[in-house]
C-alpha positions as CSV (number, residue, x, y, z in Angstrom):
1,X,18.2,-10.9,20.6
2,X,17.3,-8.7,17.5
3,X,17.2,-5.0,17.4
4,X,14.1,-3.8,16.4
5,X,14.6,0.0,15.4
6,X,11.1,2.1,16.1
7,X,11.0,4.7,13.3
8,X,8.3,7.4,14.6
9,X,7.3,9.5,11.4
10,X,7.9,13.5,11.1
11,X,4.6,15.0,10.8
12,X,4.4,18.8,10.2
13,X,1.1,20.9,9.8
14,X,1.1,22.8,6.7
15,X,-1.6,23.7,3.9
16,X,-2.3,21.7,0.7
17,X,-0.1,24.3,-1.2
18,X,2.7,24.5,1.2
19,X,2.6,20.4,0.5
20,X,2.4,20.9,-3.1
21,X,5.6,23.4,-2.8
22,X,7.9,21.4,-1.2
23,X,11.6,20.6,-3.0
24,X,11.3,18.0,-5.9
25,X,12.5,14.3,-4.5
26,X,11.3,14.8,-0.7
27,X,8.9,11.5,-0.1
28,X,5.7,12.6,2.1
29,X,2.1,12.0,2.2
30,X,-0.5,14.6,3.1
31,X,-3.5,13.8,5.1
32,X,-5.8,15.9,7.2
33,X,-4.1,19.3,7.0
34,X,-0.2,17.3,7.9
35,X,2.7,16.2,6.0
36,X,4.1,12.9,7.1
37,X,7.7,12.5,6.1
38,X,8.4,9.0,6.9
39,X,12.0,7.4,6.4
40,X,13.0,5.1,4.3
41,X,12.4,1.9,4.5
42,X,13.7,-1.2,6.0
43,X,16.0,-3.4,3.2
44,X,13.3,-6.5,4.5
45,X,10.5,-4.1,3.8
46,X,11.4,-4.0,0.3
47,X,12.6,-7.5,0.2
48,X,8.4,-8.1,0.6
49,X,7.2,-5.3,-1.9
50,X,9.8,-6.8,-4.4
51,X,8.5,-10.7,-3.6
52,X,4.4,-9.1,-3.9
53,X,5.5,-7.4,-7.1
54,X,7.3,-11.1,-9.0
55,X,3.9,-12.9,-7.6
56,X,1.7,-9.8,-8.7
57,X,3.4,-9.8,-12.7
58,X,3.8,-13.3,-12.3
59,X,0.2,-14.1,-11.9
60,X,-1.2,-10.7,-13.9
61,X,1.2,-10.7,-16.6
62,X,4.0,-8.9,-17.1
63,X,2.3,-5.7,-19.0
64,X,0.0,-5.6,-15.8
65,X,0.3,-2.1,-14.1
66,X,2.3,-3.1,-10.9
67,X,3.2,0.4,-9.0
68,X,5.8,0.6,-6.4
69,X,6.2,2.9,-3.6
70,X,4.0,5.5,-6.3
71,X,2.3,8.9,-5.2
72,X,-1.6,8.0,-5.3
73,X,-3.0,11.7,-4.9
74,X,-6.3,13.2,-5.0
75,X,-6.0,16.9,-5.2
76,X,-9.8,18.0,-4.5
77,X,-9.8,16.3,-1.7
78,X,-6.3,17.7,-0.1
79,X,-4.8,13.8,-0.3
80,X,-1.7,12.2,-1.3
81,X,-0.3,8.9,0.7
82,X,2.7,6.8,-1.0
83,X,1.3,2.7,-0.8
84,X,3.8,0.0,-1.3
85,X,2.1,-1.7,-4.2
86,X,-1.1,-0.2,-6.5
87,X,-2.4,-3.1,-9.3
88,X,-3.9,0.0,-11.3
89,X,-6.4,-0.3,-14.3
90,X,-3.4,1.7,-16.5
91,X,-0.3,3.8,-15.9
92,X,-0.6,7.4,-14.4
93,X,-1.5,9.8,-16.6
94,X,2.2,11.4,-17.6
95,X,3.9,9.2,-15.9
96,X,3.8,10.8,-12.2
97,X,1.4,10.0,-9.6
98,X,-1.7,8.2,-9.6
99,X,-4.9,10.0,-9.6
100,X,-7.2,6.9,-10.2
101,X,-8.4,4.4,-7.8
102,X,-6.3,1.5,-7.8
103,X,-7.5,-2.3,-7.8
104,X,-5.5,-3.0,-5.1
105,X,-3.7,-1.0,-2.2
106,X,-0.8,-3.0,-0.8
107,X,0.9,-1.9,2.7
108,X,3.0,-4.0,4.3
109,X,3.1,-3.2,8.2
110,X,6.4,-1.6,10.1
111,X,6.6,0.1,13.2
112,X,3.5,2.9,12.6
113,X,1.0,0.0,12.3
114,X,-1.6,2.3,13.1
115,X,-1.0,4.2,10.3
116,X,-1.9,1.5,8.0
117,X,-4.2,-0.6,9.6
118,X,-6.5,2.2,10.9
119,X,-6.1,5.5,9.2
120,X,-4.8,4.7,5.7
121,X,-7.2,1.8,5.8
122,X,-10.3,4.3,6.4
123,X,-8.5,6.3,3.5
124,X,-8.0,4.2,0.9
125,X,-11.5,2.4,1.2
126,X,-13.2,6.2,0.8
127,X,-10.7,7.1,-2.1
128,X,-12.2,3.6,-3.9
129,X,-9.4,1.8,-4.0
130,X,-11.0,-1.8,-4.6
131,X,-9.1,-3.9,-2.6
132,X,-7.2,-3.4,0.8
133,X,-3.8,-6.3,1.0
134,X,-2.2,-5.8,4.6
135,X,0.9,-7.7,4.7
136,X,1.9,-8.1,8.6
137,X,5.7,-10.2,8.8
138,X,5.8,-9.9,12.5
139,X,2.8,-12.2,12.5
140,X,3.2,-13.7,9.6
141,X,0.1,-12.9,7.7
142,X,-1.2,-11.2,4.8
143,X,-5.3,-10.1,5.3
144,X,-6.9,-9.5,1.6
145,X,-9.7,-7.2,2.0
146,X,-12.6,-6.1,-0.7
147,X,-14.2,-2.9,-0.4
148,X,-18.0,-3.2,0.4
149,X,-20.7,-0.5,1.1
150,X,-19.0,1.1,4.7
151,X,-16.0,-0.8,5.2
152,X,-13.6,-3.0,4.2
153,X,-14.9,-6.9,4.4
154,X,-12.2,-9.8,4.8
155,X,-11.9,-12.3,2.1
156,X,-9.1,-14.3,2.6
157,X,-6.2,-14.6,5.4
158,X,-3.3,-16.2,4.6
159,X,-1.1,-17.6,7.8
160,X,0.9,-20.4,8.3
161,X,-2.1,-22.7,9.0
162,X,-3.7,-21.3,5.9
163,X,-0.9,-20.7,3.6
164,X,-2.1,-19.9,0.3
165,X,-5.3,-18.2,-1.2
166,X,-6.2,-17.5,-4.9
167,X,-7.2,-14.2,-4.9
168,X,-9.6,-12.9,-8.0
169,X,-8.8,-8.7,-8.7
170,X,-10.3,-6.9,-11.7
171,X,-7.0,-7.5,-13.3
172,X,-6.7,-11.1,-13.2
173,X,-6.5,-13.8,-10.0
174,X,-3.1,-14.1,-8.1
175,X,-2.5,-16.8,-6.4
176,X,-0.8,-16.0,-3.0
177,X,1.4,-18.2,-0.9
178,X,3.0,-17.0,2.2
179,X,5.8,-19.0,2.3
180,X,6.5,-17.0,-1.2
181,X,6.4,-13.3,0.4
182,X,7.2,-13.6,3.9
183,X,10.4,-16.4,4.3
């Protein structure tokens, strides 16, 4: 039988600036007048965001803009959340966190699956992020979603009965198969 370690995130109420303040190298997002400090994450979690990102510059090119575990952060809106993967139009301005929409928002699920598949998913479709990619390994699927008028509408669902989709972005089409990001 597998452990399967539940990792609840530490949320604390504090003010946009009090976020803004806190020490250099602490990793937390800010939504709704909370930080979430979240730990970090599993070795297989990376293991997928590493496998996305070879497919992703495989597919896009290797001068695409592929961000990993990147601050996205819109500061007028009192916003910041830290997705997997970005495909952005063009590095961050300086270098530091992402103030654009991105093309594509990547989260793949762990134990807050909430989190991603309700809140952040409301989230990133108002920010304008262009497409929503949920990556689920306990089910074994990866849901490619395109941002439409109100909501996010699904496009493509990759499982193992349906194992590979091509998958057109403003930055190119990637061509996705399962058996390539979740072994």
């Amino acid at each position: 039988m597998a452990l399967v370690a539940t990792v609840v995130a530490d949320q604390r109420p504090m003010s946009w600036g009090e976020f803004l303040a806190r020490p250099d190298g602490e990793r937390a997002e800010y939504s709704e007048g909370v930080a979430i400090m979240s730990p970090p994450p599993t070795f297989e979690h990376q293991e997928i965001c590493q496998r996305l990102r070879d497919v992703l510059k495989s597919c896009l090119g290797t001068d695409s803009v592929v961000a990993v575990a990147t601050g996205w952060v819109h500061a007028s809106a009192n916003w910041a959340r830290i997705p997997d993967l970005m495909v952005l139009p063009s590095p961050p301005a300086g270098g530091d966190v992402v103030t654009d929409p991105p093309f594509v928002v990547i989260e793949v699920l762990s134990s807050n699956r909430r989190d991603d598949l309700v809140t952040k998913s409301v989230e990133y479709h108002r920010e304008g992020a262009g497409q929503y990619w949920v990556v689920d390994p306990r089910e074994r699927a990866i849901d490619v979603y395109a941002h439409a008028t109100s909501a996010w509408r699904r496009v493509h669902r990759l499982t193992d009965a349906a194992p590979s989709a091509t998958v057109s972005t403003p930055a190119g089409d990637v061509t996705l198969q399962l058996a390539d990001i979740l072994r």
